[in-house]
N, C-alpha and C positions, 0 to 999 in steps of 0.2 A: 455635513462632511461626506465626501466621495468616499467607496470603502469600495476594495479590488478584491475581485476573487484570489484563489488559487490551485492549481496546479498540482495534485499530489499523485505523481505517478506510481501503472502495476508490475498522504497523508499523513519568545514569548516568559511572559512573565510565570510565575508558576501557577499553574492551575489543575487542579483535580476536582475529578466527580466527586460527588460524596458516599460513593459505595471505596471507595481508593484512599482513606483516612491512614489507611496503614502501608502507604506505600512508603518506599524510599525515594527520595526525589532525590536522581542519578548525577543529572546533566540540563542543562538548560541550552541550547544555542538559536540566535535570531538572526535574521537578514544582515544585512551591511545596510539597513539604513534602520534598522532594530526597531520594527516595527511589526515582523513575520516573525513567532516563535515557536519553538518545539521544545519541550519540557519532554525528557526521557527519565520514566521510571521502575523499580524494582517490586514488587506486589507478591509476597511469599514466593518468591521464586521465579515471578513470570515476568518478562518484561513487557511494558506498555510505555503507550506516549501519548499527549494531549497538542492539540497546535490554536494560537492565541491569535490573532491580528488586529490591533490599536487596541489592545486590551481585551477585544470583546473573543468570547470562546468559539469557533467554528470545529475543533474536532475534540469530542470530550475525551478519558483515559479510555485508549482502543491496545487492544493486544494485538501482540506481534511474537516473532518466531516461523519456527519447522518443524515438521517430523519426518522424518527420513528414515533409509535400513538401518543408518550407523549409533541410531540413538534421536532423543526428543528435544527438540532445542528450541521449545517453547513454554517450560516448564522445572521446574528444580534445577533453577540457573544458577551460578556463583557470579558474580560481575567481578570483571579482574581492573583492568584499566579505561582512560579515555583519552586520546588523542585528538586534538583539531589543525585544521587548514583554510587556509585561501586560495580561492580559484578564482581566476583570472585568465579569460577565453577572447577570444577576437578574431573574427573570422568573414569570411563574405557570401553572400546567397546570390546566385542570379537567376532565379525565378521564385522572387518573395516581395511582398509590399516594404521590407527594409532590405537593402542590402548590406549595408554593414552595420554588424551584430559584436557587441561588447558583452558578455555575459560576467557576473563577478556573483558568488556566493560564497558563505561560506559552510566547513564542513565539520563533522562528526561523526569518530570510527569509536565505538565501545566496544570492549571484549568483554564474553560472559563464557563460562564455564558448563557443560551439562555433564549429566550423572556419572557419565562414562569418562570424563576426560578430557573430550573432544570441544573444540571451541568456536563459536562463532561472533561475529562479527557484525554489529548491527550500523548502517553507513546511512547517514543524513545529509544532505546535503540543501542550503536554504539560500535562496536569494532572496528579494525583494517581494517577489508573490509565488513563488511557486517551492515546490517543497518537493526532492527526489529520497525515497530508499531503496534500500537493496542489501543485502546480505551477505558475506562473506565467510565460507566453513573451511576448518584446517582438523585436518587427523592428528590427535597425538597417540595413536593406536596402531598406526601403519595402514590403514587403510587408505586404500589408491582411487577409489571409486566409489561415488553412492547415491539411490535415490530419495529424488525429495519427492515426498507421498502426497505431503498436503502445505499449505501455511496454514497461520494463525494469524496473519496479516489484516487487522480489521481498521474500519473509519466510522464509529463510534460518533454520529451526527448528531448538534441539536434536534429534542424531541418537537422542536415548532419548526423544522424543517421540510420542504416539499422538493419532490420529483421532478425532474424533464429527461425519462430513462428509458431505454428503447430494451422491453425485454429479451431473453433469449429462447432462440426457437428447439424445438426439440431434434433432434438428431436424424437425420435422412428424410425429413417428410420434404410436402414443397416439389417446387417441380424436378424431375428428374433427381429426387434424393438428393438435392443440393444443400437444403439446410442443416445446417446454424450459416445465412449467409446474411444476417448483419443488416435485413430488411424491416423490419417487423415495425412497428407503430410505435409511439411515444408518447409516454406521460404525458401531462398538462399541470404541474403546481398540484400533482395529487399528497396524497397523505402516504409517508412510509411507512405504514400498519395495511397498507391495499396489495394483497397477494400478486405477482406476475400471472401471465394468462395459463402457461405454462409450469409454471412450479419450480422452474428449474436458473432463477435469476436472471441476470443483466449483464447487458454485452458494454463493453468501454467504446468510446467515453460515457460519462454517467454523469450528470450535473443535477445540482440542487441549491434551490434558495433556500440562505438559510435566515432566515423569517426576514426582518425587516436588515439587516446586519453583511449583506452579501451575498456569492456566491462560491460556492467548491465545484473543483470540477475535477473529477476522478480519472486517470488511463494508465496505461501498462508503456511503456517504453524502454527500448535495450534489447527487445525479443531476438536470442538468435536459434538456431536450430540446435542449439544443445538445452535449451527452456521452452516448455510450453506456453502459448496463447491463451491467457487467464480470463475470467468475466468474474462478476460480481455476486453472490450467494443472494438471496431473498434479504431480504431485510425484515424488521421487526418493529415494534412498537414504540424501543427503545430509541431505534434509530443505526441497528449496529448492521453493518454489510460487512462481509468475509470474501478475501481473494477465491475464489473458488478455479479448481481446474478443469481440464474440458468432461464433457458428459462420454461414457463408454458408447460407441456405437458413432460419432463422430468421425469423418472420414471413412464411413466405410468397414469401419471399426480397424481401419490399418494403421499400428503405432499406441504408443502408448497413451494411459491421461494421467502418467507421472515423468518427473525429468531425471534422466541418466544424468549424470556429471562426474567428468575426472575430478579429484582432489589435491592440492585445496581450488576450491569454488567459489564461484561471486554469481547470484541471479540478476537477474534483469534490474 
């Protein structure tokens, strides 16, 4: 049986790790041909999700959320509601190997509550192989403005899963202080317990086989100048990668490595 990667820009029947016994299982939503799914769940407080395709597991229970000025919104969550949708896209490219493009997924908005009040909004969005989220924050405090410091955005890979990841370079070295420019070498089907050369993670896209079962293939899309350009944190034995934002000293060190944003907010 042919088995398709996917698509989880800066990742199904139900399924949980077995450290995740005690979670709540929230929500479930799959593809329009329910075969691509995303289990969203509750974990003392934290919310996580797993993603399934023809059954078999490609993203095991990964955490998700933020931390910001305005409060933690990855952590001592309340889950209030869920809402779903269908999208239905149609459109033309004239410089692409298809030009006319039908896209249909469908979608998933859940609200959750953190400590302070304030709410966010965690947005799924699934089609047939590829898998979007993104975030959405609302003040019930009055606050007009705020930064997001970090995620908690993880992809939690099978532990028989290997590399084909081009690490991240360190900040101003390289010719004329040009790097992190997105050159650097690339894995071969390594083991994700092999440190970067650098220390400092992985630049998008990021792809991995995951053992005999497929491919994932990691990136960020939606970037605009009010969100930073994210990479991928080191990964671990387990298999877990975290959104990471850029390194201090990048650019020159001009601009920030967290994102400013009016409220309410949606990232990338």
């Amino acid at each position: 049986m042919k088995r398709y990667g996917m698509i989880l820009p800066i990742c199904l029947a139900s399924v949980m790790a077995p450290n995740t016994a005690l979670a709540e299982l929230l929500e479930t939503i799959k593809g329009p041909d329910n075969q691509l799914a995303v289990s969203l769940s509750l974990t003392k407080g934290k919310p996580h999700y797993s993603v399934t395709y023809q059954g078999e597991v490609f993203l095991e229970s990964s955490p998700l959320g933020l931390n910001s000025s305005i409060g933690d919104f990855s952590q001592n969550l309340t889950y209030i509601d869920s809402k779903r949708n269908t999208i239905l896209e149609q459109y033309e490219l004239d410089r692409a190997k298809v030009s006319q493009v039908t896209y249909e997924a469908n979608g998933l908005t859940s609200r959750f509550r953190n400590a302070k009040g304030d709410e966010i909004s965690i947005i799924f969005q699934v089609s047939d192989n590829d898998i979007a989220l993104r975030y959405h924050v609302v003040s019930n405090n009055e606050a007009t403005r705020f930064k997001v410091l970090s995620e908690a955005t993880s992809f939690n890979l099978s532990n028989k899963a290997t590399t084909f990841i081009t690490h991240q370079a360190l900040p101003m070295t390289g010719w004329n202080g040009t790097k992190p420019s997105y050159e650097e070498g690339y894995t071969y089907d390594e083991s994700m317990a092999k440190a970067s050369p650098n220390g400092v993670g992985y630049t998008f896209p990021a792809l991995f086989k995951n053992d005999d079962k497929g491919w994932v293939l990691l990136s960020e899309t939606g970037v605009d100048s009010h969100y930073v350009g994210s990479r991928l944190s080191e990964g671990n034995a387990e298999g877990i990668y975290k959104i990471a934002f850029p390194q201090p000293g990048e650019n020159a060190g001009i601009g920030d490595t967290y994102a400013s944003m009016a409220l309410p907010a949606t990232t990338p």
